[in-house]
FIFI-294981 format. One record per atom (N, C-alpha, C): residue number from 1; atom name; residue in three letters; x, y negated, z. Coordinates in steps of 0.2 Angstrom, whole numbers. Each point is the difference from the previous one (the first is absolute). Layout:
! FIFI-294981
- nr; atom; rest; X; Y; Z
- NUM; CA; ALA; X; Y; Z
...
***
This chain:
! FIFI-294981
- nr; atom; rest; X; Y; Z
- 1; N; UNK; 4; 6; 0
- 1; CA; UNK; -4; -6; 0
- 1; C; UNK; 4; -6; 0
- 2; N; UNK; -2; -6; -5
- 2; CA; UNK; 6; -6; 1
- 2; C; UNK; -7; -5; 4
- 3; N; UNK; 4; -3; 3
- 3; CA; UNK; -6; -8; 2
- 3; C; UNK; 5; -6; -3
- 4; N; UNK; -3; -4; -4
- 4; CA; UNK; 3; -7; 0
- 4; C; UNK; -3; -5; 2
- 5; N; UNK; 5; -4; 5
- 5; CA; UNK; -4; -3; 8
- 5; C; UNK; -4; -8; -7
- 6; N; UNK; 3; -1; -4
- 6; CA; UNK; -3; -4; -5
- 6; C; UNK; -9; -1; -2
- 7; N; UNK; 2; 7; -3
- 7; CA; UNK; -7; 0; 1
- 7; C; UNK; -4; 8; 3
- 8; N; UNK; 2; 0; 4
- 8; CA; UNK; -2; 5; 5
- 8; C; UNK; 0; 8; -3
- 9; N; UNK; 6; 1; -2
- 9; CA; UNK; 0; 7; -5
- 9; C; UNK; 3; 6; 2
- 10; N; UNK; -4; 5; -2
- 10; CA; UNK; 2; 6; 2
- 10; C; UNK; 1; 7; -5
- 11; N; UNK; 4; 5; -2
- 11; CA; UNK; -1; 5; -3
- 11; C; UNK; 4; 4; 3
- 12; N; UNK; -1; 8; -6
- 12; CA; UNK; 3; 7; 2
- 12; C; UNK; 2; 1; -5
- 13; N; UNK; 5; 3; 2
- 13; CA; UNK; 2; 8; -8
- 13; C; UNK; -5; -1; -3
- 14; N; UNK; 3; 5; -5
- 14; CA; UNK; -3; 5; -5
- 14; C; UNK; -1; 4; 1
- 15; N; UNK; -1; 6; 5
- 15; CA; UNK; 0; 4; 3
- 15; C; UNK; -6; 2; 4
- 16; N; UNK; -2; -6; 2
- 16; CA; UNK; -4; -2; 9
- 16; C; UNK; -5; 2; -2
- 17; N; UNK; -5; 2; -7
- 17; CA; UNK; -6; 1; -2
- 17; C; UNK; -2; 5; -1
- 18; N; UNK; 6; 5; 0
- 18; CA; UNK; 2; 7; -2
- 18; C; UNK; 1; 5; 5
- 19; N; UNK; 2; -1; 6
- 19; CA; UNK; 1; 3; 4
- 19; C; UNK; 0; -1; 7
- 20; N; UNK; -4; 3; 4
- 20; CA; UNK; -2; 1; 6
- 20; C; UNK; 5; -4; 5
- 21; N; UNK; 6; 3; 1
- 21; CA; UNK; 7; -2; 3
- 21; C; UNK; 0; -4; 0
- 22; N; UNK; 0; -6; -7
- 22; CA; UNK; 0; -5; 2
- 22; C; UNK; -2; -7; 2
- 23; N; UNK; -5; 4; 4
- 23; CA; UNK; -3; -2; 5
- 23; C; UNK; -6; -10; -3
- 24; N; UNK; -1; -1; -5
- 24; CA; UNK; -2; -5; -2
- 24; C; UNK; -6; -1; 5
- 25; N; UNK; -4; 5; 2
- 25; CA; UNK; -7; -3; 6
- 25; C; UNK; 3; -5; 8
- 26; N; UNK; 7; 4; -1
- 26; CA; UNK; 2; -3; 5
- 26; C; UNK; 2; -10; 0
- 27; N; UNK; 2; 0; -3
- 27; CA; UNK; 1; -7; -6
- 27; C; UNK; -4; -1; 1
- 28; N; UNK; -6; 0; -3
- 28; CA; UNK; -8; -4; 0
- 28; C; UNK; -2; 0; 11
- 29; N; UNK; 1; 4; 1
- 29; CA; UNK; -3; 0; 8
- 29; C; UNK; 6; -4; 3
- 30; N; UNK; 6; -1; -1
- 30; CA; UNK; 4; -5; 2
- 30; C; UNK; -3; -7; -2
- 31; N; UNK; -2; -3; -6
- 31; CA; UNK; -2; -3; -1
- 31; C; UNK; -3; -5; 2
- 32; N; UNK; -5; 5; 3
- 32; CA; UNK; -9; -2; 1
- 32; C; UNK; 1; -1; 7
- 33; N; UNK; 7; 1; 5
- 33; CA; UNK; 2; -3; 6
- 33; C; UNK; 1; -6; -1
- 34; N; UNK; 2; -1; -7
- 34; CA; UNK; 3; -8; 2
- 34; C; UNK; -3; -7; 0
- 35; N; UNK; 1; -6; 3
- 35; CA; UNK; -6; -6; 0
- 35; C; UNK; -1; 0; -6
- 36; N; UNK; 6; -2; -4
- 36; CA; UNK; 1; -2; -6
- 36; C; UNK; 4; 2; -7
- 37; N; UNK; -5; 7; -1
- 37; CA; UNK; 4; 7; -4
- 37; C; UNK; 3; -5; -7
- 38; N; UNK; 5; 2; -1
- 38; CA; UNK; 1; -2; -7
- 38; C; UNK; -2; 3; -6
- 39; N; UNK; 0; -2; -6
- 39; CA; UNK; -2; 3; -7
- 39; C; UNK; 5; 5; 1
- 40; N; UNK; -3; 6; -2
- 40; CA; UNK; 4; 8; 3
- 40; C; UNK; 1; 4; -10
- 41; N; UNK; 2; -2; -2
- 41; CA; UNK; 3; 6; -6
- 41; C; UNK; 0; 6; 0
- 42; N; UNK; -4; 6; -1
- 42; CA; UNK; 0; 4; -1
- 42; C; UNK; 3; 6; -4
- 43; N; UNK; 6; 0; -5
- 43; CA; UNK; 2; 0; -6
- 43; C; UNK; -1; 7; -2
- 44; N; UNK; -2; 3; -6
- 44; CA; UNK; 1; 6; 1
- 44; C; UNK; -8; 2; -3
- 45; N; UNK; -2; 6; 0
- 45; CA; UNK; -8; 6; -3
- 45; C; UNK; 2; 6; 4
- 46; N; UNK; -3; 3; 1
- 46; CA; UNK; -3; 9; 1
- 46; C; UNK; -7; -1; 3
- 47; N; UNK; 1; 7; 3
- 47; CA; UNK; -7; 5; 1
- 47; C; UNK; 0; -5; 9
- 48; N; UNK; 4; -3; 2
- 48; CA; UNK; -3; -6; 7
- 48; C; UNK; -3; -5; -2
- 49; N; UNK; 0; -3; -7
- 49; CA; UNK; -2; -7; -1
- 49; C; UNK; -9; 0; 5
- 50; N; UNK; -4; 4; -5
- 50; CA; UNK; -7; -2; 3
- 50; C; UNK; 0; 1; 8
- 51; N; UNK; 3; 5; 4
- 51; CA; UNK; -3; -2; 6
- 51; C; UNK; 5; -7; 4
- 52; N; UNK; 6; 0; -2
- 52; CA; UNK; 3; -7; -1
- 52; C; UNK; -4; -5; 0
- 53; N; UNK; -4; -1; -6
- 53; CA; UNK; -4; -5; -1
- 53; C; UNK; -7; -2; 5
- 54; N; UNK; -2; 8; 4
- 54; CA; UNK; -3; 1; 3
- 54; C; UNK; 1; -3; 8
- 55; N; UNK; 5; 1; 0
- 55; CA; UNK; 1; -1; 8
- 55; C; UNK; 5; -8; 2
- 56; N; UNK; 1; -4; -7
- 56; CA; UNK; 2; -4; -2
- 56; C; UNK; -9; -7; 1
- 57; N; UNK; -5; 3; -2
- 57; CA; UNK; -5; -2; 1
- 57; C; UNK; -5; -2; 6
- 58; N; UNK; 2; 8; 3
- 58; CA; UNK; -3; -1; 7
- 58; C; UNK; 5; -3; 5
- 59; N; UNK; 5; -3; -2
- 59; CA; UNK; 5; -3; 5
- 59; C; UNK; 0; -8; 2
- 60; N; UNK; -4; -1; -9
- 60; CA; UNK; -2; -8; -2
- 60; C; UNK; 7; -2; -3
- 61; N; UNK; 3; 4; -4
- 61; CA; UNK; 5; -3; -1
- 61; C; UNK; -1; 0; -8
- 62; N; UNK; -3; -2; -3
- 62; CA; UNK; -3; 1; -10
- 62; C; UNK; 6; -7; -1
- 63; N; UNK; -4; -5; 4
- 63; CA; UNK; 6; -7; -2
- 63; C; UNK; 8; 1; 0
- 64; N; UNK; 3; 3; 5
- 64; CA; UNK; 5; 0; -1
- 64; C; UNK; 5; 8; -1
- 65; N; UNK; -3; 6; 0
- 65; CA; UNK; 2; 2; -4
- 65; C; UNK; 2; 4; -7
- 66; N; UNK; 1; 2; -6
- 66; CA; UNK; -1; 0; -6
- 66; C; UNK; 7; 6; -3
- 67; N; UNK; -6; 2; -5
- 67; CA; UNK; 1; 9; -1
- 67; C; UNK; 2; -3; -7
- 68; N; UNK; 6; -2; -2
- 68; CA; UNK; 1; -4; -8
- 68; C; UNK; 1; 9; -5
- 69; N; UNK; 0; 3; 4
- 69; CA; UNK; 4; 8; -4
- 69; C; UNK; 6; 1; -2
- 70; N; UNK; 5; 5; -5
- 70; CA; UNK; 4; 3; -1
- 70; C; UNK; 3; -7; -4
- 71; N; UNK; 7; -3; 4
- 71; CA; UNK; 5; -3; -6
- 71; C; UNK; 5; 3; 0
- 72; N; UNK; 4; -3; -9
- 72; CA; UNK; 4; 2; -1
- 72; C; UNK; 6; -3; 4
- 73; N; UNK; -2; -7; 1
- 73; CA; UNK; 8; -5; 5
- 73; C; UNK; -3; -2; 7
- 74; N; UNK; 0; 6; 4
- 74; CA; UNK; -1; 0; 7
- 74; C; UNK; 5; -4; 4
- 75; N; UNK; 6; -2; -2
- 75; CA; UNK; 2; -6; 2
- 75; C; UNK; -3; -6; 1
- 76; N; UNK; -4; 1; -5
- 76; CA; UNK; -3; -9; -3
- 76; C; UNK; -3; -2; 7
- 77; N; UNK; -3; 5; 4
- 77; CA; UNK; -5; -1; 6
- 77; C; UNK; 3; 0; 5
- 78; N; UNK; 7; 2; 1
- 78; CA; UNK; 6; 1; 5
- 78; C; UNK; 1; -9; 1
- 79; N; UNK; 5; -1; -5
- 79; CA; UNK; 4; -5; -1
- 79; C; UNK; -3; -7; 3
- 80; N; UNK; 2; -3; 4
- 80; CA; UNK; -1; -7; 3
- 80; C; UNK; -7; 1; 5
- 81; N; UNK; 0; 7; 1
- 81; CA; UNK; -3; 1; 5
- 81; C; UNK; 0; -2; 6
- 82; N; UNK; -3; -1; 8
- 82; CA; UNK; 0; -2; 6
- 82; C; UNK; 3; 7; 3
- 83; N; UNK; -2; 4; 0
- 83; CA; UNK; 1; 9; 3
- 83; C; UNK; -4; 6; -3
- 84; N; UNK; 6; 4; -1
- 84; CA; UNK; -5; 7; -4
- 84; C; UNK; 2; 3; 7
- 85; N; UNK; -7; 7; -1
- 85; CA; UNK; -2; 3; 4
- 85; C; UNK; -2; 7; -2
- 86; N; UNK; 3; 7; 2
- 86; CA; UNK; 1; 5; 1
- 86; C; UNK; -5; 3; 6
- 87; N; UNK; -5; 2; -2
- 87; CA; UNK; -3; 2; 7
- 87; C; UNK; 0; 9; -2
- 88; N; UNK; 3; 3; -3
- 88; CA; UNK; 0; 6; 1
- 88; C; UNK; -1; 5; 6
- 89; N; UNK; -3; 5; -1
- 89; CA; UNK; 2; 6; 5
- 89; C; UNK; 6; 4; -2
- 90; N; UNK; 1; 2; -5
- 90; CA; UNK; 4; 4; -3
- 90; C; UNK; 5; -4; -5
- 91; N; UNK; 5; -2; 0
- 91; CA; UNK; 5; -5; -2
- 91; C; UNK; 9; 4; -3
- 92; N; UNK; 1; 4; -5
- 92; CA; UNK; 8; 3; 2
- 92; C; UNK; 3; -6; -3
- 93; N; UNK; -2; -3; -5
- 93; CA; UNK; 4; -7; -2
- 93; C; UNK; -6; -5; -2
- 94; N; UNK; 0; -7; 0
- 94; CA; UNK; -3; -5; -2
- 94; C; UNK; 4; -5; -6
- 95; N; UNK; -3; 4; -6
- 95; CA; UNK; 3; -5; -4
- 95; C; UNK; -2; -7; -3
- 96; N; UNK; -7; -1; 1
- 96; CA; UNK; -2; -7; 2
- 96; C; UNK; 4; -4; 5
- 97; N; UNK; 1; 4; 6
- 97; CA; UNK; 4; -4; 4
- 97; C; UNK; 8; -2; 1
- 98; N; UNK; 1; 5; -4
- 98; CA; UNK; 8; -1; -4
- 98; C; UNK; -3; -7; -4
- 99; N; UNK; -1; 1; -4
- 99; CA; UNK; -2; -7; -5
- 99; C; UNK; -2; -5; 3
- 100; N; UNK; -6; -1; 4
- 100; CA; UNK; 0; -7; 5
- 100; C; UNK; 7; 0; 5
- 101; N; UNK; 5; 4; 2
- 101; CA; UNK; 6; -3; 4
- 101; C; UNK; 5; -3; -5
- 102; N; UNK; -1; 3; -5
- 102; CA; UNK; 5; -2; -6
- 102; C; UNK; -4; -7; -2
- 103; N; UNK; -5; -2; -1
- 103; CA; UNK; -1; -8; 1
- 103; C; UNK; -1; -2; 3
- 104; N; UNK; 2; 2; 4
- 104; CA; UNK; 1; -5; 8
- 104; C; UNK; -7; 0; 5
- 105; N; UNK; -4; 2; -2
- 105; CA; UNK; -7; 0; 1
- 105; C; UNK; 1; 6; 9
- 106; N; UNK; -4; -6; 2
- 106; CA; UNK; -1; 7; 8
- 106; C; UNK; -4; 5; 0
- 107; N; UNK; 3; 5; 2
- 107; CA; UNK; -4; 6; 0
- 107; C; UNK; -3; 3; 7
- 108; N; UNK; -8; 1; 2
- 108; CA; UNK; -2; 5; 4
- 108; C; UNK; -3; 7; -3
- 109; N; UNK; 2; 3; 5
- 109; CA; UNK; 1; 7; -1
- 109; C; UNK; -1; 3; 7
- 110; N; UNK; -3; 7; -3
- 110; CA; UNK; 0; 4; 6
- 110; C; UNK; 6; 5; 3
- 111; N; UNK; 0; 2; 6
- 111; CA; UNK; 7; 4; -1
- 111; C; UNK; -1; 7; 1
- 112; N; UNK; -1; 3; -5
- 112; CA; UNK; 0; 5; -3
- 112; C; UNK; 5; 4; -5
- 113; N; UNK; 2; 6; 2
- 113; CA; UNK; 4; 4; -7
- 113; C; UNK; 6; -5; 1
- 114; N; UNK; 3; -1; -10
- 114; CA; UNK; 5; -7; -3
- 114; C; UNK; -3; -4; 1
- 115; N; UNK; -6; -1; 4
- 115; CA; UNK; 0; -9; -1
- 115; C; UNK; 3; -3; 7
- 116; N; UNK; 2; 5; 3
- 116; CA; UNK; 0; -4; 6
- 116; C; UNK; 9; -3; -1
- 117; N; UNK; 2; 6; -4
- 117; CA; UNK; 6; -2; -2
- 117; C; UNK; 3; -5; -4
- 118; N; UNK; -6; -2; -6
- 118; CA; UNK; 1; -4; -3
- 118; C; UNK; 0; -6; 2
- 119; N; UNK; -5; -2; 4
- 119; CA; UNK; -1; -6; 2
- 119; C; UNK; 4; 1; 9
- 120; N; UNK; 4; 4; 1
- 120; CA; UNK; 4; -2; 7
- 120; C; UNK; 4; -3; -1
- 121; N; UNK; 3; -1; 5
- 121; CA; UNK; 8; -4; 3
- 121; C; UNK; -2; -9; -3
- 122; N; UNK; -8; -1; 3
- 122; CA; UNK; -1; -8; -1
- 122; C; UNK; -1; -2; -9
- 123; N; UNK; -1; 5; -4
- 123; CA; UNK; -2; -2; -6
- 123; C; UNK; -7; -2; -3
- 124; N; UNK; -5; 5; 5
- 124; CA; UNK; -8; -3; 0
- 124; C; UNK; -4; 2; 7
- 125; N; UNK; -4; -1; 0
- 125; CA; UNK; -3; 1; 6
- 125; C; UNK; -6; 6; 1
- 126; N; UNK; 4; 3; 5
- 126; CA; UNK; -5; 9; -1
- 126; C; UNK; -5; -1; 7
- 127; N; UNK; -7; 2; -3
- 127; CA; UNK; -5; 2; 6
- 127; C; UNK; 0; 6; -1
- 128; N; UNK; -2; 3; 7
- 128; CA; UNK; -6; 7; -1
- 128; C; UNK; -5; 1; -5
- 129; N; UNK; 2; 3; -2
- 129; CA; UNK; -5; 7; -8
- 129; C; UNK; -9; -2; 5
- 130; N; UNK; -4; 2; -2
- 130; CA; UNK; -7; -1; 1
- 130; C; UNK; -2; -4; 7
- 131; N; UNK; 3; -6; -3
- 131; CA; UNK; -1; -4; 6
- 131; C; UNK; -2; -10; -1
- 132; N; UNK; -8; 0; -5
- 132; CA; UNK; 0; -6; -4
- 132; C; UNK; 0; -6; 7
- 133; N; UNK; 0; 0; 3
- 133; CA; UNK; 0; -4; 7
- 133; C; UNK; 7; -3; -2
- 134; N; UNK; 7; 5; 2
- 134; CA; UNK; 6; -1; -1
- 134; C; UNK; 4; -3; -8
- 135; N; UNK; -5; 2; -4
- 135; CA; UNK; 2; -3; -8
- 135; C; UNK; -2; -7; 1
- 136; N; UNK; -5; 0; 3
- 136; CA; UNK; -3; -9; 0
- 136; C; UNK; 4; -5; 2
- 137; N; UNK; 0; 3; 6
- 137; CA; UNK; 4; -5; 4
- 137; C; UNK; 7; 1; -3
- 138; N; UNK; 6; 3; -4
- 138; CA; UNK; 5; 0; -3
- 138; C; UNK; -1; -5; -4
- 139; N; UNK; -8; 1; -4
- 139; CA; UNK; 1; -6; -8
- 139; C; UNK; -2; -4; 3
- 140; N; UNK; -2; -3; 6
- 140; CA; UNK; -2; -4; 2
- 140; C; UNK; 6; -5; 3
- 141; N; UNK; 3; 3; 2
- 141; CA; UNK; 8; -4; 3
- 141; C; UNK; 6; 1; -5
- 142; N; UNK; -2; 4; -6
- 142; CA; UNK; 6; -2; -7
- 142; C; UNK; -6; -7; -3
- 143; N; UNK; -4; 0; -1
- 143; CA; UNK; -3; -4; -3
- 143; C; UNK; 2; -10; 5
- 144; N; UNK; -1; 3; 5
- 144; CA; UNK; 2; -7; 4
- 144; C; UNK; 7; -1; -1
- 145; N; UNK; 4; 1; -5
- 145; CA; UNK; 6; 2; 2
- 145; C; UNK; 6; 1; 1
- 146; N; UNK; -2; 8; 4
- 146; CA; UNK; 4; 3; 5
- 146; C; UNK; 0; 7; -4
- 147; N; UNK; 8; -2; -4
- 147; CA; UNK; 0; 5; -6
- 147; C; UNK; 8; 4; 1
- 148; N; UNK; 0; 4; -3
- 148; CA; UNK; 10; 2; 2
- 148; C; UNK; 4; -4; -5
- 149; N; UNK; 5; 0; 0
- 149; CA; UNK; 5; -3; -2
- 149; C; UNK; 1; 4; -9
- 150; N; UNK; 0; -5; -3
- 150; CA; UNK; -2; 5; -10
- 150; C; UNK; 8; 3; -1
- 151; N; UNK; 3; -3; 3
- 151; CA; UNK; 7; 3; -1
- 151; C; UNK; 2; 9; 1
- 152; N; UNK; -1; 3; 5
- 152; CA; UNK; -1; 9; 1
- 152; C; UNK; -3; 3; -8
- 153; N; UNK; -5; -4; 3
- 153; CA; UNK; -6; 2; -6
- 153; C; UNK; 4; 2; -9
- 154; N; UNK; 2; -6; -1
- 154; CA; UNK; 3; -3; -6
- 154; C; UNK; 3; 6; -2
- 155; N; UNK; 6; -1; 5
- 155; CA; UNK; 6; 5; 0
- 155; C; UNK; 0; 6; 0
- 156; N; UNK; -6; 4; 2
- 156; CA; UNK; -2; 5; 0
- 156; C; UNK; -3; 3; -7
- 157; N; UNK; -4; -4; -3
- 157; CA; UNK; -3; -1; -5
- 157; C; UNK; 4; 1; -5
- 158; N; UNK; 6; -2; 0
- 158; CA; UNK; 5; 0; -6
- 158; C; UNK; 3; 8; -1
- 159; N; UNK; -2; 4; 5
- 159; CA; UNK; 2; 6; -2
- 159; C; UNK; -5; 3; -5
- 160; N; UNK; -5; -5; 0
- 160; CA; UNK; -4; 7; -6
- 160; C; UNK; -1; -5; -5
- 161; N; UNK; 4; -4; -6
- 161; CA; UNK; -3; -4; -1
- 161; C; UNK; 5; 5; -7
- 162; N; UNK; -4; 0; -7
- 162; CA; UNK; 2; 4; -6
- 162; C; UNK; 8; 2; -1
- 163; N; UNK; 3; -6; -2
- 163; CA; UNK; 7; 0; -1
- 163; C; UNK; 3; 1; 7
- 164; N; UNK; -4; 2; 7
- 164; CA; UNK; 5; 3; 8
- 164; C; UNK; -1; 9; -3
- 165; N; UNK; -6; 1; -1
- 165; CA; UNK; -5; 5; 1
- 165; C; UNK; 7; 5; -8
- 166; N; UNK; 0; -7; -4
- 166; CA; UNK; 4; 5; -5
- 166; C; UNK; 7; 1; 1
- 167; N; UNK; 1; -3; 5
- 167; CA; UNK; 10; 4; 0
- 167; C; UNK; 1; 5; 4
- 168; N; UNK; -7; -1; 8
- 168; CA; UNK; 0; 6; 0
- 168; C; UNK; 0; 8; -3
- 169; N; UNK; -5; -2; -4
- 169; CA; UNK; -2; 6; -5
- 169; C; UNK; 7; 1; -3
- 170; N; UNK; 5; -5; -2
- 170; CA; UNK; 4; 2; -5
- 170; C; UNK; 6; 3; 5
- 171; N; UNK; 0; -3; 6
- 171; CA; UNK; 3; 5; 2
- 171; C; UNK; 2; 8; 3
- 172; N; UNK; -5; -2; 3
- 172; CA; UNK; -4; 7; -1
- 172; C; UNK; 2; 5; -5
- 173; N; UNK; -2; -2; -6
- 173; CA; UNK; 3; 5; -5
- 173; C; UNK; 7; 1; -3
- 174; N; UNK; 3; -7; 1
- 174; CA; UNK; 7; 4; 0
- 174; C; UNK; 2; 1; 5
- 175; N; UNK; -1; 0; 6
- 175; CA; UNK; 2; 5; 5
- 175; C; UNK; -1; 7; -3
- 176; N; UNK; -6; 2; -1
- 176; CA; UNK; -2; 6; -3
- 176; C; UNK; 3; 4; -5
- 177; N; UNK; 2; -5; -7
- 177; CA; UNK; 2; 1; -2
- 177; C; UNK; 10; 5; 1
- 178; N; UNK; 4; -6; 6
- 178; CA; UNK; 5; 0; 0
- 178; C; UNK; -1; 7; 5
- 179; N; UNK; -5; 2; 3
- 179; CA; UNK; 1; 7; 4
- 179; C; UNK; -1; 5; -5
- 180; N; UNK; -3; -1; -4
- 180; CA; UNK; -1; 7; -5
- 180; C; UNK; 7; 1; -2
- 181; N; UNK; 2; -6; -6
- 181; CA; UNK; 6; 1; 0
- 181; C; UNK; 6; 4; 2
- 182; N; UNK; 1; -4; 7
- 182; CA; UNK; 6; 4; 7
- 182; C; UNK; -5; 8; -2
- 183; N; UNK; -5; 2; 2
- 183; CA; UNK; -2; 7; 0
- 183; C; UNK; 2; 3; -7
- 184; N; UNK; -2; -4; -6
- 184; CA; UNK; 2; 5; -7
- 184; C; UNK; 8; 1; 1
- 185; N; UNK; 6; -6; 1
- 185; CA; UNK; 5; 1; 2
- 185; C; UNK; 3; 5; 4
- 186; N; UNK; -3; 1; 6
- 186; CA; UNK; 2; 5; 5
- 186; C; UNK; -2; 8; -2
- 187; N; UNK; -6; 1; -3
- 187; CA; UNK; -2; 4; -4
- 187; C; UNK; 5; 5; -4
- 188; N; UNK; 4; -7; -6
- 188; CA; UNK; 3; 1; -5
- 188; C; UNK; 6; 2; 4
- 189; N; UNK; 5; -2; 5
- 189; CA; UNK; 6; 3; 1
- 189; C; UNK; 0; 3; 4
- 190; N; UNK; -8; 2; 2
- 190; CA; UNK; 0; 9; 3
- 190; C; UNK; 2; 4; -4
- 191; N; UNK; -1; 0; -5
- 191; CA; UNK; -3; 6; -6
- 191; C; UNK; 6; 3; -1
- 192; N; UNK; 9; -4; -3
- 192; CA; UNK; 4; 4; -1
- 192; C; UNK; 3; 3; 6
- 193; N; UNK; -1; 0; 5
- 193; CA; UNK; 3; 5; 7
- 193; C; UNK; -7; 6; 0
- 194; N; UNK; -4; -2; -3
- 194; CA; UNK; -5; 7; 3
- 194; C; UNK; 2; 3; -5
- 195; N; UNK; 1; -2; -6
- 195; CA; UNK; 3; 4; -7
- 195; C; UNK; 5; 6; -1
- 196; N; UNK; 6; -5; 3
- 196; CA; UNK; 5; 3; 4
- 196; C; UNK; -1; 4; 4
- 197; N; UNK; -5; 0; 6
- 197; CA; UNK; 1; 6; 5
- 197; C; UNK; -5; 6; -1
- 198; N; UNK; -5; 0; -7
- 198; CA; UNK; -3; 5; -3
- 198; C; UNK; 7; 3; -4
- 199; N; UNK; 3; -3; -4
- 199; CA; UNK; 5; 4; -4
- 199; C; UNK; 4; 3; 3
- 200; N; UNK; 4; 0; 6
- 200; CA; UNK; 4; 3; 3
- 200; C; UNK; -2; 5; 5
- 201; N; UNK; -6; -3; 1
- 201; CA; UNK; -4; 4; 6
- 201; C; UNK; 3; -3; 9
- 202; N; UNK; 4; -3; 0
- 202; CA; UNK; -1; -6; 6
- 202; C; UNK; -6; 0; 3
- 203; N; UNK; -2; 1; 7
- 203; CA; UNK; -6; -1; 3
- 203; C; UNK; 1; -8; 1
- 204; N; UNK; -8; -5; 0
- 204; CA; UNK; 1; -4; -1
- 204; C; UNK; 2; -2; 10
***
């Protein structure tokens, strides 16, 4: 979810609409705590939309929050955001929230699985998993200002970013490469001592 304190803005993933984990009811019932909810983003489709749009209704939040569906540049909703929000119960990585640390953008998140990881050591701010009380009051006091430091965040982010993501891979593969090698090598100047100890009859 992004909020931007501008005009009171919020979204999610691409994801949040599609699967149960990722907890999007919880987002809308954190919301509906607040005096003064922001316009909430909901980014994304699946088989949750209608009761989403269900429970979004009965909460009285039709005004501010909005079910735009699947985009292709889920950034666009991230970027110059106030705070993205991860309300997952089941979380092993947030790529959303890699993305929002990587602009700088505050991240709340639950802690859970890898989120708790991604967002530790002061990078984002972690509540308890099924606990919209506890999500409020977080966007409640990142929204007033009281945000971490974008710096962690940034830093962090820069490990997954294409051109980090591709050296890894490419090392990776010459490391691979350069162990096959040594084994074809060790292979090869086995061969003439065993050769030699079949023709003479030498126990090896």
């Amino acid at each position: 979810m992004m909020i931007k304190q501008e005009e009171r803005r919020a979204g999610s993933s691409q994801t949040i609409l599609e699967q149960p984990d990722k907890a999007p009811d919880l987002l809308v019932e954190a919301l509906g705590l607040l005096d003064a909810p922001p316009a909430a983003y909901l980014v994304g489709d699946g088989p949750l939309r209608q009761a989403l749009a269900g429970l979004v209704r009965a909460r009285g939040l039709q005004a501010v929050v909005r079910l735009p569906g699947w985009s292709s540049q889920p950034a666009r909703y991230v970027a110059g955001a106030s705070v993205h929000v991860v309300p997952s119960r089941e979380e092993s990585w947030s790529q959303s929230a890699v993305m929002a640390l990587g602009l700088g953008v505050p991240v709340v998140g639950t802690a859970v699985d890898g989120l708790a990881h991604t967002l530790g050591d002061g990078r984002g701010v972690l509540v308890p998993p099924e606990d919209p009380p506890a999500l409020a009051a977080a966007l409640a006091r990142v929204l007033a200002g009281v945000r971490p430091d974008a710096g962690p965040g940034r830093a962090y982010a820069q490990q997954f970013t294409p051109s980090a993501a591709a050296a890894l891979y490419l090392d990776a593969y010459r490391r691979l490469l350069a162990s096959r090698a040594r084994s074809r090598h060790a292979g090869t100047a086995a061969t003439p001592a065993a050769s030699a100890q079949a023709a003479t009859g030498t126990p090896a």
